[in-house]
C-alpha positions as a Markdown table, in Angstrom:
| # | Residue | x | y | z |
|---|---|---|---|---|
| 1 | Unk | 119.3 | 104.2 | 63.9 |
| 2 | Unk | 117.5 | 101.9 | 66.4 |
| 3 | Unk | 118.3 | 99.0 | 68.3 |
| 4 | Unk | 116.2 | 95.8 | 68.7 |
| 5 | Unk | 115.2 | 94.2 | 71.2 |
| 6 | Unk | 113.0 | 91.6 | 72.0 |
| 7 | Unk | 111.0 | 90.1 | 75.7 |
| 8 | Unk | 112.3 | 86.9 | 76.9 |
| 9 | Unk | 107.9 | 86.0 | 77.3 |
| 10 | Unk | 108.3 | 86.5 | 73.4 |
| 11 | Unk | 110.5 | 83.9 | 72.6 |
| 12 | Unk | 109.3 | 81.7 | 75.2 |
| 13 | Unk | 112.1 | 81.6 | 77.0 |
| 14 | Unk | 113.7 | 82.1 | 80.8 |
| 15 | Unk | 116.4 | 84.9 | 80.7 |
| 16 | Unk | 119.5 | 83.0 | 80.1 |
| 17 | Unk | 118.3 | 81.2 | 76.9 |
| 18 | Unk | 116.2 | 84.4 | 75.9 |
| 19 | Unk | 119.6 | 86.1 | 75.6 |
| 20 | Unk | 121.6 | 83.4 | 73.6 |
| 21 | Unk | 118.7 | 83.0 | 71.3 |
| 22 | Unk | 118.1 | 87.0 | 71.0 |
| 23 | Unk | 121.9 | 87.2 | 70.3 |
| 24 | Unk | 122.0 | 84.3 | 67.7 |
| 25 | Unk | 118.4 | 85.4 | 65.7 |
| 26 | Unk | 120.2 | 89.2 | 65.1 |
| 27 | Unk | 118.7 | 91.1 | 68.0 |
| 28 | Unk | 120.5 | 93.8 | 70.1 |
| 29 | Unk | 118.9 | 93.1 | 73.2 |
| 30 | Unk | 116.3 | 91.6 | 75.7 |
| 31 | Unk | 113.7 | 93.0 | 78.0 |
| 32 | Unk | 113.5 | 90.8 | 81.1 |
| 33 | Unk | 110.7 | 90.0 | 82.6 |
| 34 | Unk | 111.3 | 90.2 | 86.3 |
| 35 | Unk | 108.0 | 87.9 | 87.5 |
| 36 | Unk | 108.8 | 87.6 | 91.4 |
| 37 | Unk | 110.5 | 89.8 | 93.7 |
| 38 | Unk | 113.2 | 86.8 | 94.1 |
| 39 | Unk | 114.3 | 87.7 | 90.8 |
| 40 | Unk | 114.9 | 91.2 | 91.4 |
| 41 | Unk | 116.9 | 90.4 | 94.7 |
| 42 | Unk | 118.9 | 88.3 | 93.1 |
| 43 | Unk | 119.8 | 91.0 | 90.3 |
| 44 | Unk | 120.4 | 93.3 | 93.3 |
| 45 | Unk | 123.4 | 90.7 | 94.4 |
| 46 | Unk | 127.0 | 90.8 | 93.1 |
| 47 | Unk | 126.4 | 87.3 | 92.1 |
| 48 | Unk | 123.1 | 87.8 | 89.7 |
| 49 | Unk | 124.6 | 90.7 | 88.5 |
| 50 | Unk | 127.3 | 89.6 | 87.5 |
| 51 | Unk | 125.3 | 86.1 | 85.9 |
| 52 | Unk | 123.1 | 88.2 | 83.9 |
| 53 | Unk | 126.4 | 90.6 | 82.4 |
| 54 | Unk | 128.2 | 87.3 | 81.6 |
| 55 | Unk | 125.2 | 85.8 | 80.1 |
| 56 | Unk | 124.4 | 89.0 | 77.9 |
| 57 | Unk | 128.4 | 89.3 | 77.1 |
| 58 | Unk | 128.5 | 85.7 | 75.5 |
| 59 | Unk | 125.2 | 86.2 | 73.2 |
| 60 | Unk | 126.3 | 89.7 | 72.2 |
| 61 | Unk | 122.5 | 90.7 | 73.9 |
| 62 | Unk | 122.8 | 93.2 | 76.0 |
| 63 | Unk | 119.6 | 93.5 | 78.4 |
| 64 | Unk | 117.8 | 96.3 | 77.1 |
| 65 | Unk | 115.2 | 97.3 | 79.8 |
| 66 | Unk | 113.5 | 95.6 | 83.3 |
| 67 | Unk | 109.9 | 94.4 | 83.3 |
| 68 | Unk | 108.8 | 94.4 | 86.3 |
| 69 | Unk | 104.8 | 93.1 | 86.2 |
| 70 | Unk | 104.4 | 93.3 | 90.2 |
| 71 | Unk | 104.4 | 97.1 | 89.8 |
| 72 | Unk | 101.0 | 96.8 | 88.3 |
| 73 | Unk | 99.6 | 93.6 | 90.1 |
| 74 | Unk | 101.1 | 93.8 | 93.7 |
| 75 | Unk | 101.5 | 97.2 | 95.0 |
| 76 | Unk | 99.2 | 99.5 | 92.4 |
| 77 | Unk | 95.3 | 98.5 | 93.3 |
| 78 | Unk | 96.8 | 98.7 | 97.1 |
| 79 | Unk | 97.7 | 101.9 | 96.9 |
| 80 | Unk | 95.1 | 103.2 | 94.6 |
| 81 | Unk | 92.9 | 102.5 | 97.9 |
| 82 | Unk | 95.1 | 104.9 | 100.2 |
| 83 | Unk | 97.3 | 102.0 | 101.7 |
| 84 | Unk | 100.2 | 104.4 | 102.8 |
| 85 | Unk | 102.2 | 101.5 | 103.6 |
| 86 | Unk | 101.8 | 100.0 | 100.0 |
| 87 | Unk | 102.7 | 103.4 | 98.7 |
| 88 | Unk | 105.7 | 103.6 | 100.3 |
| 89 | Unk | 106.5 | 99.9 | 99.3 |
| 90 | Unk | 106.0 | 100.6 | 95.8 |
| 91 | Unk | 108.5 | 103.6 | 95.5 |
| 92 | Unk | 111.1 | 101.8 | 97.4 |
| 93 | Unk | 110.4 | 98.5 | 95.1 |
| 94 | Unk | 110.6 | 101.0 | 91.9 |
| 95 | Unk | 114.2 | 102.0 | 93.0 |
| 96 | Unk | 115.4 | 98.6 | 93.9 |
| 97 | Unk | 114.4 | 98.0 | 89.9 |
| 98 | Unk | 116.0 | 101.2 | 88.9 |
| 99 | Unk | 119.1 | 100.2 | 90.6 |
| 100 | Unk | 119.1 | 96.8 | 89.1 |
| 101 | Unk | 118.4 | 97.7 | 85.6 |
| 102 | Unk | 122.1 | 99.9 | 86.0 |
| 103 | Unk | 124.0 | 96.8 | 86.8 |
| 104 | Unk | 122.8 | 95.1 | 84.0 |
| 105 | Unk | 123.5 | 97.8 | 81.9 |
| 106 | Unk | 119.5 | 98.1 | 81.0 |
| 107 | Unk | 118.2 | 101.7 | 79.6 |
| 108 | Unk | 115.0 | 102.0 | 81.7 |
| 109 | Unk | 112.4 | 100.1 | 83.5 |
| 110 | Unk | 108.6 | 99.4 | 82.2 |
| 111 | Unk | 106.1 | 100.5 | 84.9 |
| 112 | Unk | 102.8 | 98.8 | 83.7 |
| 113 | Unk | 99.2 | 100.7 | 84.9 |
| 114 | Unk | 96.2 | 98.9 | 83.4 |
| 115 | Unk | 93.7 | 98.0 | 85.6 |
| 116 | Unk | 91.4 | 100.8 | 85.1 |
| 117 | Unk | 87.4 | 100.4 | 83.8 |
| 118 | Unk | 88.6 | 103.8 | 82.1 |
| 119 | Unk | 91.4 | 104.8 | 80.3 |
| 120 | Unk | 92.1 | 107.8 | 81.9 |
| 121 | Unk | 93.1 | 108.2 | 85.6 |
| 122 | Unk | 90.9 | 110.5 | 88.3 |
| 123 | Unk | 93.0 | 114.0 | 89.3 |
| 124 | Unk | 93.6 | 112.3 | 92.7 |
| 125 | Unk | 95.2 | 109.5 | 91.5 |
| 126 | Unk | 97.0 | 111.1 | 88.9 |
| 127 | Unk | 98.2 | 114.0 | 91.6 |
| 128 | Unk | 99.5 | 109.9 | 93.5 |
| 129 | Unk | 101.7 | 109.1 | 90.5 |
| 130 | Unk | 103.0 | 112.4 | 90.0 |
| 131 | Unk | 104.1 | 112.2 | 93.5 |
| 132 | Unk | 105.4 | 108.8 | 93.3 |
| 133 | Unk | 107.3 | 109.9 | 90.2 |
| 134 | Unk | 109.0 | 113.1 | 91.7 |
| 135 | Unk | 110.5 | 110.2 | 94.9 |
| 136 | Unk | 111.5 | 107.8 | 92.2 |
| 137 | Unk | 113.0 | 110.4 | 89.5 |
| 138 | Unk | 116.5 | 111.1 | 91.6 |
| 139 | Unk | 117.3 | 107.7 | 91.8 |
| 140 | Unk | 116.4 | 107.3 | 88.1 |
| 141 | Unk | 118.6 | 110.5 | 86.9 |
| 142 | Unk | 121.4 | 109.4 | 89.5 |
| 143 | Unk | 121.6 | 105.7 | 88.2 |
| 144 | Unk | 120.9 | 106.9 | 84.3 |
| 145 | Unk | 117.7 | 105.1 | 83.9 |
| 146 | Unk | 114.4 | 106.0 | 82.7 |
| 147 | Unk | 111.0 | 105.1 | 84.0 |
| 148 | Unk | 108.7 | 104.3 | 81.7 |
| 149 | Unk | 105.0 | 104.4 | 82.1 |
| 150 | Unk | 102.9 | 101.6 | 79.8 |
| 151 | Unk | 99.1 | 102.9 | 80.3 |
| 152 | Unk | 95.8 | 103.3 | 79.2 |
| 153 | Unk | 96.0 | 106.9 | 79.9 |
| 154 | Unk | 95.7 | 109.6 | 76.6 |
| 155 | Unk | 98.4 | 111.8 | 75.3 |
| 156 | Unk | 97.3 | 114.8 | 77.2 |
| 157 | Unk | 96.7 | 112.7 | 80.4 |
| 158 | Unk | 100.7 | 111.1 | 80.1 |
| 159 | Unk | 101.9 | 114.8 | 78.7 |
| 160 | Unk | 100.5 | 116.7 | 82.0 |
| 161 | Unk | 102.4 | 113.9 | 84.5 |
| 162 | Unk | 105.3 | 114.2 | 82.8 |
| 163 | Unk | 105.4 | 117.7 | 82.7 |
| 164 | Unk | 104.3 | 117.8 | 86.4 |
| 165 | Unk | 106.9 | 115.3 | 87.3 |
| 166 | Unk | 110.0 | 117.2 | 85.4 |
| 167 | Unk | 112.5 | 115.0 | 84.9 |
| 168 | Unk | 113.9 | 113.5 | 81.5 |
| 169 | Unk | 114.4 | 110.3 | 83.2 |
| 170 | Unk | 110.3 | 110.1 | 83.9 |
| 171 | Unk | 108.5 | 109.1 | 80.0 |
| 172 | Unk | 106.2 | 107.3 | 78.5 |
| 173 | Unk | 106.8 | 103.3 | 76.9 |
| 174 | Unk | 104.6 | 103.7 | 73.8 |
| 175 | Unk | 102.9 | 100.4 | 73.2 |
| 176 | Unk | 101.8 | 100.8 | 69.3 |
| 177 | Unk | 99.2 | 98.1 | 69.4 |
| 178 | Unk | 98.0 | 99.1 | 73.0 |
| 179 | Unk | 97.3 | 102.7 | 72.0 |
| 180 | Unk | 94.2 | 101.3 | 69.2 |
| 181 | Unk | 93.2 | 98.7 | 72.0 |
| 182 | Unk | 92.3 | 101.7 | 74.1 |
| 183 | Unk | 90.8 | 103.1 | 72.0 |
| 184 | Unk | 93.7 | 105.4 | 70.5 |
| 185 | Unk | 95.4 | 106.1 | 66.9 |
| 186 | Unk | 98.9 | 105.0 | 67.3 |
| 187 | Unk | 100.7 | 108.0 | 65.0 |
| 188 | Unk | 98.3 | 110.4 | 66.2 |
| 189 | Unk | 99.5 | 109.4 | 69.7 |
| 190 | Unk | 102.9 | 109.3 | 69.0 |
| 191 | Unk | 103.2 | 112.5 | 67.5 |
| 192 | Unk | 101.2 | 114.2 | 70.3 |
| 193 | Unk | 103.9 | 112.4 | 73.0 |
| 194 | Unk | 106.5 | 113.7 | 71.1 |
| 195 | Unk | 109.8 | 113.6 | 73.3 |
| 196 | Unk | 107.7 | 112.1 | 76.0 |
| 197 | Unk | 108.4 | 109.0 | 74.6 |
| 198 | Unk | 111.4 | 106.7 | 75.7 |
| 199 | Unk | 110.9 | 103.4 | 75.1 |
| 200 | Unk | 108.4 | 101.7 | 72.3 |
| 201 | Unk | 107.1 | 98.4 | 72.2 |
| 202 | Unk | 106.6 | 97.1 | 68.6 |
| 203 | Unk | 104.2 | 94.6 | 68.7 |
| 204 | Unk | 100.7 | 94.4 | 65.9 |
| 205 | Unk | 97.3 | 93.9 | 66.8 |
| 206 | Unk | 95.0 | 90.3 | 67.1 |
| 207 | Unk | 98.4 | 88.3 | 67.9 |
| 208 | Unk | 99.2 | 89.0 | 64.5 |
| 209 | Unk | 103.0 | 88.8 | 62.9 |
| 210 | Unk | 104.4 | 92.7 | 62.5 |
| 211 | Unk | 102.5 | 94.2 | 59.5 |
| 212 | Unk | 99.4 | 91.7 | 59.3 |
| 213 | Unk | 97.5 | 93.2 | 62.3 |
| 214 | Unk | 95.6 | 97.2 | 62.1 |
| 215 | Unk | 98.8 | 99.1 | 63.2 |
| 216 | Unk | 99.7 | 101.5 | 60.5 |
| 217 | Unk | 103.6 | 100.4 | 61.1 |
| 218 | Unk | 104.9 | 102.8 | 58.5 |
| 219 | Unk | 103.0 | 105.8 | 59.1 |
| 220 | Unk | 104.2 | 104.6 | 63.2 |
| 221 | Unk | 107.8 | 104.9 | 61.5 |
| 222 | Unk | 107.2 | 108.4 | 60.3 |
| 223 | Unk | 105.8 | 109.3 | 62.7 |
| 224 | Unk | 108.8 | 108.3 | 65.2 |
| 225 | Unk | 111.2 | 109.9 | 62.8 |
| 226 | Unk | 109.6 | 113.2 | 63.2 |
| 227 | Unk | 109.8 | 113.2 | 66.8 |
| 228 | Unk | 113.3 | 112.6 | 66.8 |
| 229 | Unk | 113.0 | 108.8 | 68.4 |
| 230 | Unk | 116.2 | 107.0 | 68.5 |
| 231 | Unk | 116.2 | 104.7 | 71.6 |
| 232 | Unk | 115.4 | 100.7 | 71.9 |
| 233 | Unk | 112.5 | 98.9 | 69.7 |
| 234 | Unk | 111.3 | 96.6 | 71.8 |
| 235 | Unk | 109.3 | 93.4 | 70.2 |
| 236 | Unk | 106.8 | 92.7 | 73.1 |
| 237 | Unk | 105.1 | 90.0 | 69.4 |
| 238 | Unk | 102.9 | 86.8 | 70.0 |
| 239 | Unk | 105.4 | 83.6 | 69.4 |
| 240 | Unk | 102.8 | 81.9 | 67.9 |
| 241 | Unk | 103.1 | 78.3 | 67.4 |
| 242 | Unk | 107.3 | 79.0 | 66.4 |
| 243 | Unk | 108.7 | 81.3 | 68.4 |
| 244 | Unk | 111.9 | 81.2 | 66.6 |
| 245 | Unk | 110.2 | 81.7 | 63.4 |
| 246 | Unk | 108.1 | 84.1 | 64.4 |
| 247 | Unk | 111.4 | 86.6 | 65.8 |
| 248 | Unk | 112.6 | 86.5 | 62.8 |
| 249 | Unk | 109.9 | 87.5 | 60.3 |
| 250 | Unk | 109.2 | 90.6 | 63.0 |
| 251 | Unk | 112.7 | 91.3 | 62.9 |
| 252 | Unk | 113.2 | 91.8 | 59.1 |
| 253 | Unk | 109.8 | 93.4 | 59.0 |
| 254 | Unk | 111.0 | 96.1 | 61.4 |
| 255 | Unk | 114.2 | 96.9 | 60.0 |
| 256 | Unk | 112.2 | 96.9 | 56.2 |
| 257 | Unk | 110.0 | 99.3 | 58.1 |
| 258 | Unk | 111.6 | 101.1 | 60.9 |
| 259 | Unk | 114.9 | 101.3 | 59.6 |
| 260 | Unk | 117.8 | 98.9 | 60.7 |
């Protein structure tokens, strides 16, 4: 029913060993972290294309989605300020991500926006990432990628920019220990998304293994069942003090759980 997948940053690990050691512990896949804009250059070459497939191929990994972080720390505060240049940076470095993640076979990119003293967005800014959604979303639909928005914002809040953005390949990447640490009830949430949602990260509260934090993880997997959720289930878990360890108790919880 799902596939797993699990951050390189979880098992403490750089991309190529975060594949081989995904591959060997059972998982389906890796999110890569994409920390500099280096990286993504050279995943926009023949050569690091080509790097990543053959390191994915030999684990029997495939990469599962892009993380870009600089989204949120380099070009969003900029442009929340009006920076027109930064604005048109940040489309043009959402793209370059977008057309990465299709070479590496990757099902959608996580655009992170967090740096808010409230959850919720003003209309303003929210009428910006509508906007900046509608210049990315050809790209996205062209290249057969989603973008993913990871936020603070509520269900109606992510609903009405999705809606105003129109496009399948513009969703929501439903954090289920995020939505109680703003201040959320992850089922609720979930079930108000609905088919808003395309990518999950499965990850409990307090650094906790799966199913010892506050996350209600099977009401989460009913909840996913009713709205007809089938895509990647991404472990974004604390390693802990054994990372290795630690993957594989989340992973048998989650198939227990979620369903293998």
């Amino acid at each position: 029913m799902y596939k797993y997948a699990i951050r390189n940053g979880s098992l403490q690990c750089e991309w190529k060993d975060g594949l081989e050691t995904a591959g060997r512990l059972g998982f389906d896949g890796v999110e890569l972290i994409i920390k500099e804009e280096e990286q993504l250059d050279r995943l926009l070459t023949d050569e690091g294309r080509d790097e990543v497939q053959g390191w994915a191929k030999e684990s029997g990994a495939a990469v599962s989605s892009l993380s870009p972080g600089l989204y949120n720390g380099t070009f969003k505060s900029k442009a929340l300020r009006g920076d027109a240049e930064t604005r048109a940076r940040c489309v043009d470095f959402v793209k370059r991500c977008v057309r990465a993640c299709r070479d590496v076979g990757g099902a959608g990119i996580l655009l992170p926006y967090f740096e808010r003293e409230h959850l919720d967005i003003t209309a303003d800014e929210q009428a910006w990432l509508v906007d900046e959604m509608k210049q990315c979303a050809p790209t996205a639909e062209e290249c057969g990628v989603t973008l993913c928005l990871e936020t603070s914002f509520s269900a109606g809040q992510l609903k009405a920019i999705c809606e105003a953005v129109g496009s399948e390949r513009v969703g929501v990447y439903q954090d289920l220990s995020n939505a109680i640490h703003f201040e959320q009830e992850p089922v609720a949430t979930l079930r108000a998304l609905g088919g808003h949602v395309k990518l999950v990260h499965v990850k409990d509260t307090d650094q906790s293994l799966l199913g010892e934090g506050r996350v209600d993880m099977p009401g989460c997997a009913a909840a996913l069942r009713e709205i007809g959720y089938s895509g990647w289930m991404v472990f974004e878990t604390a390693p802990q003090d054994d990372p290795i360890a630690s993957a594989k108790k989340n992973l048998a919880f989650a198939k227990a759980t979620f369903g293998e």
